[in-house]
C-alpha positions in Angstrom: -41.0 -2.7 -7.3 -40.2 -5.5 -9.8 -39.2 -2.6 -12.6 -37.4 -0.2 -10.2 -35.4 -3.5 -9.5 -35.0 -4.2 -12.7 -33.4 -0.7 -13.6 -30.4 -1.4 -11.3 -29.5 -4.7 -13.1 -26.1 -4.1 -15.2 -27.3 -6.5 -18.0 -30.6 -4.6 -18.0 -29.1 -1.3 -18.1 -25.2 -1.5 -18.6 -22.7 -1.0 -16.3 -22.8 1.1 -13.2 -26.2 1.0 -12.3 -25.8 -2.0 -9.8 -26.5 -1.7 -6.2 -28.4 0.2 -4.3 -29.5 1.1 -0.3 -32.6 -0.1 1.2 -33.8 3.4 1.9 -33.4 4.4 -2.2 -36.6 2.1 -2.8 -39.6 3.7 -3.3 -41.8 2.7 -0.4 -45.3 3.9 -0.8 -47.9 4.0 2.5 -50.6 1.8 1.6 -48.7 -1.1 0.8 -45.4 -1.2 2.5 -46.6 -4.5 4.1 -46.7 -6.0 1.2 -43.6 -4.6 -0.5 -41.8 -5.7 2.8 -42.7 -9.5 2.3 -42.0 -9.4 -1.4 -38.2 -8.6 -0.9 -38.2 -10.8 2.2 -39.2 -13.4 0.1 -36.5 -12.2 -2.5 -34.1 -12.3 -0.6 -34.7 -15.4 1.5 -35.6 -17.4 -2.7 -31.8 -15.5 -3.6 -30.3 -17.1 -0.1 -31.9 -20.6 -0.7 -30.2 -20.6 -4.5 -33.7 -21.1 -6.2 -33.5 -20.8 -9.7 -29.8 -20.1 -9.9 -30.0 -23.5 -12.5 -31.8 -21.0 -15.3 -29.5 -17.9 -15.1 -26.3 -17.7 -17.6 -23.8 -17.1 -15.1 -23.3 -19.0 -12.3 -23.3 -16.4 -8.8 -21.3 -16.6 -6.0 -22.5 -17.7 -3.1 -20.6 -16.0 -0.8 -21.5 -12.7 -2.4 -25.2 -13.3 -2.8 -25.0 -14.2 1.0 -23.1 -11.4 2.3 -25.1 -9.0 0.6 
């Protein structure tokens, strides 16, 4: 899930390829649980600004949020 991620990150893959639907991820059977709690824990590590100090751009917060 980490790579498919990663293949919709502009700086990874140029402009264009950001953004995506919830359904387009590859969910597979046997381990949706787990895929589930990564991105909730994703998501809620984005929400809670963790790590923003080590990135080269600084995000805005009202974007990360809304999203």
């Amino acid at each position: 899930m980490t790579i498919w991620l990663a293949q919709r990150n502009q700086s990874v893959f140029g402009i264009g390829m950001v953004g995506f639907d919830i359904d387009e991820i590859l969910w597979t059977i046997d381990t949706f649980d787990e895929e589930k709690e990564f991105m909730l824990r994703m998501i809620t590590t984005a929400i809670t600004e963790a790590g923003w100090t080590k990135l080269s751009y600084e995000p805005r917060r009202d974007w990360v949020i809304q999203c």
